[in-house]
C-alpha positions as CSV (number, residue, x, y, z in Angstrom):
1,X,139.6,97.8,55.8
2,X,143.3,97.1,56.5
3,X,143.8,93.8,58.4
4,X,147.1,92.5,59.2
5,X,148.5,88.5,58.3
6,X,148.1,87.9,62.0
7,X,144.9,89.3,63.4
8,X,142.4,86.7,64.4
9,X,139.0,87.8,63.6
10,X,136.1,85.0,64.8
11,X,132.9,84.6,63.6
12,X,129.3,86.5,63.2
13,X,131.8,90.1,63.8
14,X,130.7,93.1,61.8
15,X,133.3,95.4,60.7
16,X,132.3,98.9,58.9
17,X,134.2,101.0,56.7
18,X,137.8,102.7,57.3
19,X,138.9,100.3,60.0
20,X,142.9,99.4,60.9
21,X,143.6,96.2,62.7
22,X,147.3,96.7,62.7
23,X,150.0,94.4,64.5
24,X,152.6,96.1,67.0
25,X,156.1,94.6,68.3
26,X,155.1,91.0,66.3
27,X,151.7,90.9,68.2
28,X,147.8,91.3,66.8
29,X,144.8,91.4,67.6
30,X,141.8,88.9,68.0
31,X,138.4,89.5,67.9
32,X,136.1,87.7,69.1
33,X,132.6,86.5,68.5
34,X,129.7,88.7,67.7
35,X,131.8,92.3,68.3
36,X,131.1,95.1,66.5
37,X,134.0,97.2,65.0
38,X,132.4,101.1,63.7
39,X,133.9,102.7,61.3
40,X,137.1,104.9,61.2
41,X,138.6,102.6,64.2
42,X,141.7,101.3,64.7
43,X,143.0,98.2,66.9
44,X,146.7,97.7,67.2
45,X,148.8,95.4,68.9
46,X,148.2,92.7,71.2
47,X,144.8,93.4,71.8
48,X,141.4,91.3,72.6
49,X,138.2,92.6,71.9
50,X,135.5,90.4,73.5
51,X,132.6,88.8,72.6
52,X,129.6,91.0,71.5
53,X,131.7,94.2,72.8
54,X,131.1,97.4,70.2
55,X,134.1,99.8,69.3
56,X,132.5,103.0,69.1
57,X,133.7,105.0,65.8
58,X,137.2,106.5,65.8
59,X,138.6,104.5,68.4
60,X,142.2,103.6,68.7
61,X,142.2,100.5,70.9
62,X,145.8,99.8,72.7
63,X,143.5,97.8,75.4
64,X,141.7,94.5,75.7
65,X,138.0,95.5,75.7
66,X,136.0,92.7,78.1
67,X,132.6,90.6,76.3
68,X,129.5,92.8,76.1
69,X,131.7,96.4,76.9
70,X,131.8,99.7,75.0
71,X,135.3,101.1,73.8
72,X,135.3,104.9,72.9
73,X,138.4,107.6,72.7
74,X,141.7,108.4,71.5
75,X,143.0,106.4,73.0
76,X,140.1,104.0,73.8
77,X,138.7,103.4,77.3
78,X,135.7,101.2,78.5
79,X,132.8,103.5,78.3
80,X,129.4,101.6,79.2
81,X,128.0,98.5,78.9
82,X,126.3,96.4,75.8
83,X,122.5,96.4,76.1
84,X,120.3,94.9,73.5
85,X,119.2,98.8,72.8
86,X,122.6,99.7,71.7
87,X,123.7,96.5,70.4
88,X,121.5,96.9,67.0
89,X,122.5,100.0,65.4
């Protein structure tokens, strides 16, 4: 896992293997409670991933992903929703 001086990563958020939270013109990213980051991802740049959302593995996120949302793609779009079924995996 690679993560830059400046990202802000909050509490209770699982991070797998391979991941890149890089920073991009001075700015990087925060995480926020609960979120899921799979493995082989990346978030760069001024970015917020919300509360409880899930990067799917091998995202590149240039976006903010909203609480509870799925983030999937090259580069990374909101794909679905979090549900308690896909929430524990």
């Amino acid at each position: 896992v690679i993560i830059t001086e400046e990202t802000i990563i909050e509490e209770g958020v699982h991070i797998y293997g391979n991941v890149t939270f890089g920073s991009k013109n001075g700015c990087a990213p925060i995480v926020k409670k609960n979120a899921k980051i799979a493995g082989n991802s990346m978030i760069i740049g001024k970015v917020t991933v919300g509360e409880g959302a899930i990067i799917a593995p091998g995202a590149i996120v240039l976006i903010d992903v909203p609480p509870q949302k799925i983030a999937a793609g090259v580069p990374a779009k909101i794909v679905g929703d979090v549900t308690d079924d896909n929430y524990d995996f």
